[in-house]
C-alpha positions as CSV (number, residue, x, y, z in Angstrom):
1,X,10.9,88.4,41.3
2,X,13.6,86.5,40.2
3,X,15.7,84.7,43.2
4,X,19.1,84.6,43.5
5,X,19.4,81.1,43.3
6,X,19.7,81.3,39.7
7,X,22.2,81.3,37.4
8,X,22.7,84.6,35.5
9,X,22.6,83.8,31.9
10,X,26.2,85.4,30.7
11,X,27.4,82.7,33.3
12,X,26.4,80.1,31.1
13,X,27.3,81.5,28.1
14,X,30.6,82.4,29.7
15,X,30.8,78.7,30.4
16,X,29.5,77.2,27.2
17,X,31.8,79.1,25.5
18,X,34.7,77.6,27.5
19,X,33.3,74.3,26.9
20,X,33.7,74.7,22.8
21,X,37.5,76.2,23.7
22,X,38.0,72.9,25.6
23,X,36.0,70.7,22.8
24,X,34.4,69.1,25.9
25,X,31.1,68.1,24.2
26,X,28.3,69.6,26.1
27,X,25.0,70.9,25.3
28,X,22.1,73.6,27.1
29,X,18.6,72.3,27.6
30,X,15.8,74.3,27.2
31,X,12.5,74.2,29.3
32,X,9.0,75.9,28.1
33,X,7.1,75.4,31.3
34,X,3.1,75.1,30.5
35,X,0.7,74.3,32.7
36,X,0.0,70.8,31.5
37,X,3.3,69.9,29.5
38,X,6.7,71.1,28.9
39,X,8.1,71.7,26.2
40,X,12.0,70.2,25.9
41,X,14.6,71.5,23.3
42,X,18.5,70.8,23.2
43,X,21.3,72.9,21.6
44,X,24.2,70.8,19.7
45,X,27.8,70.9,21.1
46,X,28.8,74.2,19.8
47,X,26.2,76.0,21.2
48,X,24.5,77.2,17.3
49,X,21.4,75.3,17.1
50,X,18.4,74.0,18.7
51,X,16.3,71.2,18.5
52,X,13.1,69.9,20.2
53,X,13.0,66.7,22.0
54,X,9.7,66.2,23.1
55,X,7.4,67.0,25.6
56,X,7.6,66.4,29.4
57,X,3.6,66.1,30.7
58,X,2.9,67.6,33.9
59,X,0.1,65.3,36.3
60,X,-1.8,67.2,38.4
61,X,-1.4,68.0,40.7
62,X,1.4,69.6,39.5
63,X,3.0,70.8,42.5
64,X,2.7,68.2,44.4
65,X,5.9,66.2,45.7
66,X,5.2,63.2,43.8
67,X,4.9,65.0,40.8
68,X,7.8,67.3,40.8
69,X,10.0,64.3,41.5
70,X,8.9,62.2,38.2
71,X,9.2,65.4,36.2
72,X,12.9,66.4,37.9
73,X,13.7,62.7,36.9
74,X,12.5,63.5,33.0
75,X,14.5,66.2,32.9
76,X,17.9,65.0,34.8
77,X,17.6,62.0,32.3
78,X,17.4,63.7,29.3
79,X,20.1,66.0,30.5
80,X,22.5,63.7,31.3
81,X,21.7,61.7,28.1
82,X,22.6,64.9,26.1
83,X,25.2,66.0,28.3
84,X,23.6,69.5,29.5
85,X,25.7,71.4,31.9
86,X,22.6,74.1,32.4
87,X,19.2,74.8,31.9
88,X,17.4,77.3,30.4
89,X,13.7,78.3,31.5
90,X,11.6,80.6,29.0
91,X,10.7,83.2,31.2
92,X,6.5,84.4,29.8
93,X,7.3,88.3,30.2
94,X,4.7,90.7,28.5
95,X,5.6,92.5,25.2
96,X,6.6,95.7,27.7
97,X,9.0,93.5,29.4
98,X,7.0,93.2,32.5
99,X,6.2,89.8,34.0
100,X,3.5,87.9,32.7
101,X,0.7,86.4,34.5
102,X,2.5,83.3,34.0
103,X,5.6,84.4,35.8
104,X,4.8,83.4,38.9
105,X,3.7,79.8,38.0
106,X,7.1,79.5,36.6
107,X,9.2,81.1,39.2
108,X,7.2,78.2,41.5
109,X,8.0,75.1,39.1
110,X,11.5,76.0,39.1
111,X,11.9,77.0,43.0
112,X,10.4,73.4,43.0
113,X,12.4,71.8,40.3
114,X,15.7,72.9,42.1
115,X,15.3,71.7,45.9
116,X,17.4,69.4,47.1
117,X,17.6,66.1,46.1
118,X,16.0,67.1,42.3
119,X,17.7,68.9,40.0
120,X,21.4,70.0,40.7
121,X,22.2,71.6,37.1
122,X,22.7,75.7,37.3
123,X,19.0,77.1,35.5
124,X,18.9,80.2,34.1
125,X,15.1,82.1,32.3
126,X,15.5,83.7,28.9
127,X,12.8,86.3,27.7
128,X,10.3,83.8,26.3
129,X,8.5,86.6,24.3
130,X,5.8,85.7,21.4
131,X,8.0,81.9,21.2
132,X,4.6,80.9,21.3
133,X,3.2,82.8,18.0
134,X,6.2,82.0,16.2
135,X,6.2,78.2,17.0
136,X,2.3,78.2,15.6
137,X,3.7,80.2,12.7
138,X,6.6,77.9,12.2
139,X,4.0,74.9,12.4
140,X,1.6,76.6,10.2
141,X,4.3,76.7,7.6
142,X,5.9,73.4,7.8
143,X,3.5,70.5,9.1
144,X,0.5,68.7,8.1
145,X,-2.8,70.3,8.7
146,X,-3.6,68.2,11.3
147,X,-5.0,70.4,14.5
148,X,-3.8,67.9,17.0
149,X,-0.4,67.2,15.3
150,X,0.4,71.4,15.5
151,X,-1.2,71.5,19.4
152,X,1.7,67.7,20.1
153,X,4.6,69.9,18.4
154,X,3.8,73.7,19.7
155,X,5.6,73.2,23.3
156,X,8.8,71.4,21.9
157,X,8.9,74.1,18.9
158,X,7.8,77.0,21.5
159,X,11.2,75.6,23.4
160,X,13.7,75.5,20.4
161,X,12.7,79.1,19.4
162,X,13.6,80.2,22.9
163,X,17.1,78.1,23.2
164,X,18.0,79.6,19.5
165,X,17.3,83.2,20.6
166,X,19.5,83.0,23.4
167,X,21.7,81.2,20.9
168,X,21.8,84.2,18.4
169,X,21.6,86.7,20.9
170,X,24.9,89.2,21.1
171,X,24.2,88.6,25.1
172,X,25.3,85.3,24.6
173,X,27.8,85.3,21.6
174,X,30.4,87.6,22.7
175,X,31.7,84.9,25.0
176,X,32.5,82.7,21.9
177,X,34.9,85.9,21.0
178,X,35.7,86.8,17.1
């Protein structure tokens, strides 16, 4: 399901990790694709942490030309203002590992987001499993009780949760050596 035209994911860690031997400052930008917003999160420069930026809103309809091109202009501009070298896509598997319903509505965003004349960065997905349920957990914890201050913050947080378990994960890591 997957096309080739992605980036595998040890490619970008192989090349973050160069970019920290180099002290080049560069960052990974992380994508939660909903089907009304997306949710934007940014590592810092030594690939560690994550933080959420914001929200990207989606206008329907979504797929349509005009649409993808403002929303590939949202994200080339907050990449280039955090100097991202990649992108990272949660990709909505199912708790088994197989893809989620979802999966194909982000597989189609991304084919999309890619064509010529949009985005040129490399994109890779990253297992987006239960980001969701930990972002409302991490919101239940830490915000006001507001319902519609949680529902503005869930894609953003739903995004740094995905970045920082790519971040953490050994997958990614042993490129940054001892």
């Amino acid at each position: 399901m997957v096309s080739r035209v992605f980036t595998p994911i040890e490619l970008v860690a192989e090349k973050a990790a160069a970019h920290v031997r180099a002290r080049h400052p560069a960052s990974l930008l992380c994508l939660d694709v909903g089907t009304r917003n997306i949710g934007v999160a940014v590592s810092d420069s030594i690939f560690r942490r994550s933080r959420p930026l914001g929200i990207i809103r989606r206008v329907p309809p979504v797929h349509s030309r005009p649409s993808m091109d403002r929303v590939a202009e949202q994200i080339r501009v907050v990449a280039h203002k955090h100097a991202s070298f990649a992108v990272v896509v949660g990709w909505p598997v199912q708790l088994d590992g197989r893809p989620g319903d979802q999966c194909m509505e982000v597989h189609r965003f991304v084919t999309a987001l890619v064509a010529p004349g949009r985005l040129t960065l490399p994109v890779s997905f990253v297992d987006e499993r239960l980001s969701t349920v930990d972002a409302l957990r991490h919101l239940g914890a830490h915000t006001p009780r507001s319902r519609s201050r949680k529902k503005a913050l869930r894609d953003p947080m739903s995004a740094v949760i995905i970045l920082a378990r790519l971040l953490e994960s050994l997958e990614f890591r042993r490129y940054f050596g001892p």
